[in-house]
C-alpha positions as CSV (number, residue, x, y, z in Angstrom):
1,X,90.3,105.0,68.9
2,X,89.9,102.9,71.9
3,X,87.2,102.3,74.8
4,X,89.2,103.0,78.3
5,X,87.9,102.1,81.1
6,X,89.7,104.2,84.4
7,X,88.7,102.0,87.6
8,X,89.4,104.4,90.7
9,X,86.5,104.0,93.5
10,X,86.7,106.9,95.1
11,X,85.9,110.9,94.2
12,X,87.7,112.1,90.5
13,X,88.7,115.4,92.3
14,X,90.0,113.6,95.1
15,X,91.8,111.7,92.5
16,X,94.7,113.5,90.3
17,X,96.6,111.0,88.7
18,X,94.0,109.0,87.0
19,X,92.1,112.8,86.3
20,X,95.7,113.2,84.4
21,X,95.7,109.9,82.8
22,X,92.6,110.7,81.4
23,X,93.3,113.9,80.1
24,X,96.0,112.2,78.4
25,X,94.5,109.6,76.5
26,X,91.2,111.7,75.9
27,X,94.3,114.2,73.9
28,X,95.6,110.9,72.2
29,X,91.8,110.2,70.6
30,X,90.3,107.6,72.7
31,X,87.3,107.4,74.4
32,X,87.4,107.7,78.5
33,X,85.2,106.7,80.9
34,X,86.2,106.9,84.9
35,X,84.5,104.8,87.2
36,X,84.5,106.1,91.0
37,X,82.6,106.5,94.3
38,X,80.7,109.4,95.7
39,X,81.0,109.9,99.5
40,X,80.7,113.9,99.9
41,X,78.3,116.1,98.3
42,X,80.7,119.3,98.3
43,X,83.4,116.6,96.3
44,X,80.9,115.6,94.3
45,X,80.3,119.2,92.8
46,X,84.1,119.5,92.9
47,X,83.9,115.9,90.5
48,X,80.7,117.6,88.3
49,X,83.2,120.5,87.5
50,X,85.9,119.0,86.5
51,X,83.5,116.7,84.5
52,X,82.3,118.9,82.3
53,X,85.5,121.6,82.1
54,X,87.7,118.8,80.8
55,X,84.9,116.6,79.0
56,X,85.4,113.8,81.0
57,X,82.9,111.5,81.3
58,X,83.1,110.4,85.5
59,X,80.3,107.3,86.4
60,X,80.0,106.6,90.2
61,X,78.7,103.4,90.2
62,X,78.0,103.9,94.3
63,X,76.6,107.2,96.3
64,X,77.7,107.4,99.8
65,X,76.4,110.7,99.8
66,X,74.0,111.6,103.8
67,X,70.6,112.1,101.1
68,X,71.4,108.4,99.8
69,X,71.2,107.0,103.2
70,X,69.5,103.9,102.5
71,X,72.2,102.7,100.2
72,X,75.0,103.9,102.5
73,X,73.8,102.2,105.3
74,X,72.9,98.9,103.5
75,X,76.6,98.7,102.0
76,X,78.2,99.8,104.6
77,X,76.4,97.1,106.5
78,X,78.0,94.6,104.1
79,X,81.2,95.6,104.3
80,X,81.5,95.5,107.8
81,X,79.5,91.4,107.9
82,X,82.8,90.8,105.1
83,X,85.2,91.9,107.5
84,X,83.3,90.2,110.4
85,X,83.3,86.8,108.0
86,X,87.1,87.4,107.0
87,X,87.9,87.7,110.8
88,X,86.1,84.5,111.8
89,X,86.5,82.0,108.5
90,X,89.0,84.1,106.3
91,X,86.4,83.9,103.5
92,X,87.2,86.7,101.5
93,X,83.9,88.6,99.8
94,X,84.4,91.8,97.2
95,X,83.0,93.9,100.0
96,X,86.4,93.7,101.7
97,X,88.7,95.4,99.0
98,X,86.7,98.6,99.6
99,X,83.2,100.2,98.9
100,X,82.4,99.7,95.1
101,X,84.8,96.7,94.6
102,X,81.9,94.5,93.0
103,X,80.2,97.6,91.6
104,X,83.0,98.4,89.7
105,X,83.2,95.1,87.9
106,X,79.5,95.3,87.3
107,X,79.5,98.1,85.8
108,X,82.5,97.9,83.6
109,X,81.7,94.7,82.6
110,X,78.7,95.7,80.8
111,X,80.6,98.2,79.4
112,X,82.8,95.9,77.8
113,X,86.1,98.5,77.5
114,X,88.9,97.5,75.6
115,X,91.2,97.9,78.4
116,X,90.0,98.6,81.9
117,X,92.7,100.4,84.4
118,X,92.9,99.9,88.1
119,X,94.3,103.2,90.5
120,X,92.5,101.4,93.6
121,X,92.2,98.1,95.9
122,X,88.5,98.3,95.0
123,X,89.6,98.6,91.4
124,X,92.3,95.9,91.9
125,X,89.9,93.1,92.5
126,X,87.2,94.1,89.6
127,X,90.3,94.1,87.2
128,X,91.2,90.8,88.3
129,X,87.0,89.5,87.7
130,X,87.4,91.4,84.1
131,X,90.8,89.4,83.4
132,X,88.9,86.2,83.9
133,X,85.6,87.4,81.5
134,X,88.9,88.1,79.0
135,X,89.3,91.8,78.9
136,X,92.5,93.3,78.6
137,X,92.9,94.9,82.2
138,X,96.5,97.3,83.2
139,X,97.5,99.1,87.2
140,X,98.1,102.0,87.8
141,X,100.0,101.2,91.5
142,X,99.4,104.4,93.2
143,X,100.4,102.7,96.4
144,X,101.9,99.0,96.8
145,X,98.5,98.4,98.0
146,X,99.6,95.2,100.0
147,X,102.3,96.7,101.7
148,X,100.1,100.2,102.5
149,X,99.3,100.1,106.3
150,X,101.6,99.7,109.2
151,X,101.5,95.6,110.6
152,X,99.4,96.7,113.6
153,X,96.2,98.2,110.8
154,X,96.1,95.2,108.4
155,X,93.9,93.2,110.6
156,X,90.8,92.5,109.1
157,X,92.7,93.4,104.9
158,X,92.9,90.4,103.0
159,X,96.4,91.1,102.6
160,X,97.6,87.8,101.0
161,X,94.5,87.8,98.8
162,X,95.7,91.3,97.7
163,X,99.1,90.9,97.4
164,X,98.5,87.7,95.0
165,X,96.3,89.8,92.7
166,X,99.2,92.3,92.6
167,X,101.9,89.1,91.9
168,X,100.0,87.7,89.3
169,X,99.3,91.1,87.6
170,X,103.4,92.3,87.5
171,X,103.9,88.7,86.1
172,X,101.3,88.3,83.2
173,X,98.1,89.0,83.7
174,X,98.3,93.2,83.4
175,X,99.4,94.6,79.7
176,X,99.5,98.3,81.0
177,X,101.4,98.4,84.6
178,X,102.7,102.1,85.9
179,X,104.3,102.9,89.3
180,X,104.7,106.5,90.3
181,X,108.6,106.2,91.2
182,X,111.7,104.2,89.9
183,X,112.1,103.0,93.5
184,X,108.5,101.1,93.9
185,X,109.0,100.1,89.9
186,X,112.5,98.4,91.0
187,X,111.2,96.7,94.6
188,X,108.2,95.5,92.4
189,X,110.2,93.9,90.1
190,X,112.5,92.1,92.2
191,X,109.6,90.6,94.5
192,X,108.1,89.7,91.6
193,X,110.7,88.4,89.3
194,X,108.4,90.1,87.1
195,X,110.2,90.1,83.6
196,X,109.6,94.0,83.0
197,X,109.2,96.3,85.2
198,X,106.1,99.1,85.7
199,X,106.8,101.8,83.8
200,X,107.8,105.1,85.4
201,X,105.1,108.1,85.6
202,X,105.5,110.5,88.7
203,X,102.1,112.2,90.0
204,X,103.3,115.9,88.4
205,X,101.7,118.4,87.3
206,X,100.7,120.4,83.5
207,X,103.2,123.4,83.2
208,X,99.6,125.2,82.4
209,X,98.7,125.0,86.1
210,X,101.2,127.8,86.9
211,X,99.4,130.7,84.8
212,X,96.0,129.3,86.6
213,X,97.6,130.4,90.2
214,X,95.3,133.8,91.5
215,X,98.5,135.3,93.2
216,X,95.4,136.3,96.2
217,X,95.8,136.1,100.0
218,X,93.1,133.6,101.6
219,X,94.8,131.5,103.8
220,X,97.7,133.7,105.0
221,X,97.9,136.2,107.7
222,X,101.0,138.4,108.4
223,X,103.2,138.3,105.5
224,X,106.1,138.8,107.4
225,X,105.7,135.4,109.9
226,X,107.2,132.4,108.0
227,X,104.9,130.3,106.6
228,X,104.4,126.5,106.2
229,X,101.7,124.3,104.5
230,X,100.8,121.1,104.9
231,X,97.6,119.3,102.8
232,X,95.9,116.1,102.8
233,X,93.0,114.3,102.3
234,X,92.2,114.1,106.1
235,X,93.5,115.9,108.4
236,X,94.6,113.0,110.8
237,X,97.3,110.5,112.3
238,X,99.9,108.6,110.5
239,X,100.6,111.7,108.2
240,X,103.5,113.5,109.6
241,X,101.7,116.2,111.6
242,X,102.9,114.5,114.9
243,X,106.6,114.8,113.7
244,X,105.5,118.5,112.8
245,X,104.0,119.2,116.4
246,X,107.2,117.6,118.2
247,X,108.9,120.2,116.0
248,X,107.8,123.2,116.7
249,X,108.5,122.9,120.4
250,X,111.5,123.6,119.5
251,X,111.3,127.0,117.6
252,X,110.3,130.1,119.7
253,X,109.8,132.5,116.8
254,X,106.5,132.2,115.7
255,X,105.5,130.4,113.1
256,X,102.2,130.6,110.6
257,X,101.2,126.9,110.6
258,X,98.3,126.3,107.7
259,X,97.0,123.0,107.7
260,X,94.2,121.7,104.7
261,X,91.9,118.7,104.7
262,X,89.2,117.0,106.1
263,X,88.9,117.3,110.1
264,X,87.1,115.0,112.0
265,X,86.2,115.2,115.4
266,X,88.3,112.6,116.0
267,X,91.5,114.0,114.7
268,X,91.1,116.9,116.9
269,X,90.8,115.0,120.0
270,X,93.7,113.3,119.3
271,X,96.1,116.5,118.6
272,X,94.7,117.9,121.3
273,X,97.7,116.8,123.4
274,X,100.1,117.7,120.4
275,X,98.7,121.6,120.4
276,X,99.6,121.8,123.8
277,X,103.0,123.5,124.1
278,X,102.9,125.2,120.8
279,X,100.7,128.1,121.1
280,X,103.4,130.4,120.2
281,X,102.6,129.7,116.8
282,X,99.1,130.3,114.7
283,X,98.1,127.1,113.1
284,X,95.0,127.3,111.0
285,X,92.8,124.6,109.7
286,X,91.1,124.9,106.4
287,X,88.7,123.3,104.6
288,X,89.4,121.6,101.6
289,X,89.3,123.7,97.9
290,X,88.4,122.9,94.5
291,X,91.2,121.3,93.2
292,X,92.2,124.1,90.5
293,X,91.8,126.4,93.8
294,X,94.7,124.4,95.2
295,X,97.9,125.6,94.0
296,X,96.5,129.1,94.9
297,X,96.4,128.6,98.1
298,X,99.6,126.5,98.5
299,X,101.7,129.4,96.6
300,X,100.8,132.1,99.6
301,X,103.2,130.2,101.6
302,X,107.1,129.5,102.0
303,X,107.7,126.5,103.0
304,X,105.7,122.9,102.0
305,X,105.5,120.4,103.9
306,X,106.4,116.7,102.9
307,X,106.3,114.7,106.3
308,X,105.7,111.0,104.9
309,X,106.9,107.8,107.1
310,X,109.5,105.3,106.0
311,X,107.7,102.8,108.2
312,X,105.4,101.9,105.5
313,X,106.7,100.0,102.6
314,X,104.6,101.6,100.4
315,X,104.8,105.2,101.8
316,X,108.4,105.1,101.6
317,X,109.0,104.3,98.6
318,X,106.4,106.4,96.4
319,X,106.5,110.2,95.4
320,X,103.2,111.7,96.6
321,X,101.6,114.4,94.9
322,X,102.0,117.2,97.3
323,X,105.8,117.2,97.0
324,X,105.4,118.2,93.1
325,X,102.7,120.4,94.3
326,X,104.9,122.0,96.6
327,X,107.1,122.8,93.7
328,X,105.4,123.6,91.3
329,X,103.6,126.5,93.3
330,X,107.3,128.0,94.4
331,X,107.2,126.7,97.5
332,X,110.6,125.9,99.7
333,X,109.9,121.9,99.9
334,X,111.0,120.5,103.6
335,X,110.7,116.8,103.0
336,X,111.0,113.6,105.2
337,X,114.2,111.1,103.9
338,X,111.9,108.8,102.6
339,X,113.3,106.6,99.4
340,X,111.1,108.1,97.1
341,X,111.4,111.7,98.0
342,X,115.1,111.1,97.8
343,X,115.0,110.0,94.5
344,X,113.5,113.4,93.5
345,X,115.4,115.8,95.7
346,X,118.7,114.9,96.2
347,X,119.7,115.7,93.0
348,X,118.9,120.0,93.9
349,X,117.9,120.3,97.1
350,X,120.2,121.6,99.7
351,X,120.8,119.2,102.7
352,X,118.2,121.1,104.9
353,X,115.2,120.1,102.4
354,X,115.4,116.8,103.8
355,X,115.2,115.8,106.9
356,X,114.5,112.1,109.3
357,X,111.4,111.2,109.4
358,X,111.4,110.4,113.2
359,X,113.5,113.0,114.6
360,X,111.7,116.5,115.5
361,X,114.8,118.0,116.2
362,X,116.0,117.7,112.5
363,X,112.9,119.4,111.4
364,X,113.5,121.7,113.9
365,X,116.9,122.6,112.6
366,X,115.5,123.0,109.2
367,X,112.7,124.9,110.1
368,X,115.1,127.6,112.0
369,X,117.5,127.6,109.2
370,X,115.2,129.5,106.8
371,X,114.0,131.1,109.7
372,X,117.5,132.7,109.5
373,X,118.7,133.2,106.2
374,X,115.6,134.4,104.6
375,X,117.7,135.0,101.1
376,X,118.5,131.2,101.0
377,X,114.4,130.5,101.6
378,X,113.7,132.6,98.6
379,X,116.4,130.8,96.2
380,X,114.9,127.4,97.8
381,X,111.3,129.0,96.6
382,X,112.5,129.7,93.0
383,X,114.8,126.6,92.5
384,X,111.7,124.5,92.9
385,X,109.5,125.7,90.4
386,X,112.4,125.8,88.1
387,X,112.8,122.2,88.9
388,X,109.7,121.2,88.1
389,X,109.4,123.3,85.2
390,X,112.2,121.7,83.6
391,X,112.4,118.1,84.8
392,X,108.9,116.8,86.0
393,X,106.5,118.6,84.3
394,X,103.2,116.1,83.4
395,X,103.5,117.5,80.0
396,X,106.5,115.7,79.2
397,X,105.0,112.3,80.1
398,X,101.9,112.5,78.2
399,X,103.6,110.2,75.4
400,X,105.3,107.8,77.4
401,X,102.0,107.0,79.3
402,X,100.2,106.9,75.4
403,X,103.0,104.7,74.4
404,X,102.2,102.5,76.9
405,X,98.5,102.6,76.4
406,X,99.1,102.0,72.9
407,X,101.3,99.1,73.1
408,X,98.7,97.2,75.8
409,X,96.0,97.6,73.0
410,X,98.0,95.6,70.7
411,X,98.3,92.5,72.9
């Protein structure tokens, strides 16, 4: 049995692939400990939960939460003097790879794990301080964390600092490396002239989830108005809902339009002027669920909603979690052309499941095509949780990622 150490920086419900990863190696005998962040009280019940109905043993090593507003406002306060130092000297402090960054290492450190994994650019630099104090550290690259952000963001991101962490972990320093799609394993390889390269674990799903789905009605209206969904962390730019707005200027039958996540005042000022021109349609926002709430919710509707941008290195070349989401719940899946979502849909999908990831009017065209032939909408619905059933199922990756684990621990 080993001591693993899951380095994430952020919320554990908030955070399904290491929650998976756990559950994996906890099944496999080892002892798991995952190291986060709390920022939101509701999330943090959500994280409390899931704690104690899988056994997993979650640490946050920093509280964000409003009652802890002394030590929010003091570390925030930090981060924002790194970023101010970065701008004006490039000196690069841990405070500038996220909240928790030096935390993390702190904490972990004393732990002394046998291997400690990285899912986060927080996480990335304490795994690079626990290389040096010689423990055995693996990445998880959720995102290609240097290439995450469009040119015009990265201002004020140690981006070379980052991206030599990331170089010098796909050529030696990491014993356990993962990427969640053979596109981003491939590109990572060949910028690294990495000798192998990170092994191949999608973000799925258990087959389990399906019997947990409560077949009930929250979120939808009239059953007989096409549905779509579309879920995120935040609710907010950058995420495909402008491409989705564009759209639906196009399409005079109306549409229920069910959006989930996080909305901040100043997301809704800025769709303000994207709403405008679409009120034939009844869009709904909605609060974020418990995360064995949300396949639930995401089965009352048709059609999901995969709008990511090919702008973005990183974005285009992953496989997020909401497309396998989308399919496992029996959803149609709509998805932007992205390389990643390629590599998992063009195999079954039918030409209108995927669609440019600038141009409305191909959304549009999708969008109206199931409108239309409702029979090929429900055959859509039920290919993709046959799909996913059959070919991406978590379950059927649990001993790949345990191989992998096991073959770190002996280096």
């Amino acid at each position: 049995m080993a001591k693993v150490a899951i380095l994430i920086g952020s919320h554990l419900s908030s955070a399904p692939r290491p929650f998976k990863e756990a559950r994996a190696f906890l099944k496999a005998g080892h002892e798991v400990t995952i190291y986060g962040v709390w920022f939101d009280s509701i999330l943090a019940r959500y994280d409390r939960e899931l704690s104690e109905k899988y056994s997993i043993c979650y640490v946050p090593v920093l509280d964000f939460r409003k009652e802890k507003w002394i030590a929010n406002v003091l570390t925030r306060s930090r981060q924002r003097l790194a970023r101010l130092l970065y701008q004006r000297t490039r000196k690069v402090l841990p405070d500038l790879y996220g909240y928790g960054a030096k935390a993390l290492f702190d904490t972990v450190r004393k732990a002394q794990p046998d291997i400690a994994i990285a899912h986060s650019e927080a996480s990335l630099y304490a795994a690079s301080r626990l290389s040096e104090e010689g423990i055995r550290v693996g990445i998880d690259f959720e995102d290609w964390f240097s290439r995450d952000l469009p040119l015009q963001s990265r201002d004020g991101r140690p981006v070379a600092e980052i991206e030599k962490i990331e170089m010098e972990f796909l050529r030696q320093r990491s014993v356990f490396t993962l990427a969640p799609s053979k596109s981003m394993s491939i590109a990572m390889q060949r910028v690294s002239g990495a000798t192998h390269a990170p092994r191949v674990i999608y973000n799925t799903f258990y087959k389990e989830d399906v019997d947990r789905i409560d077949n009930e009605k929250k979120d939808r209206r009239d059953p007989e108005k096409l549905s779509l969904h579309w879920f995120s962390h935040t609710i907010g730019p950058g995420r495909g809902l402008e491409l989705l707005f564009r759209a639906l200027k196009y399409i005079t039958v109306p549409l229920e339009v069910h959006l989930r996540g996080a909305y901040p005042q100043t997301s809704r000022a800025y769709f303000d002027e994207y709403l405008r021109g679409v009120e034939q349609h009844q869009i709904y926002f909605h609060e974020r669920v418990p995360p064995e709430e949300l396949l639930s919710r995401i089965a009352e509707h048709d059609i999901g909603l995969a709008l990511e941008s090919a702008e973005v290195e990183s974005t285009d070349l992953t496989v997020s979690n909401k497309l396998f989401q989308y399919m496992l719940a029996g959803c149609c899946v709509i998805a932007t052309d992205t390389t990643g979502q390629q590599e998992v849909m063009s195999s079954w999908a039918s030409p209108e499941q995927i669609v440019n990831d600038h141009d409305e009017r191909s959304l549009a065209d999708a969008l109206s095509h199931y409108i239309k032939n409702p029979q090929e909408l429900s055959k859509a619905k039920q290919r993709s949780r046959q799909i996913a059933l059959k070919e991406y199922a978590y379950d059927s990756q649990e001993e790949e990622i345990c191989k992998a684990l096991e073959e770190a621990l002996r280096l």
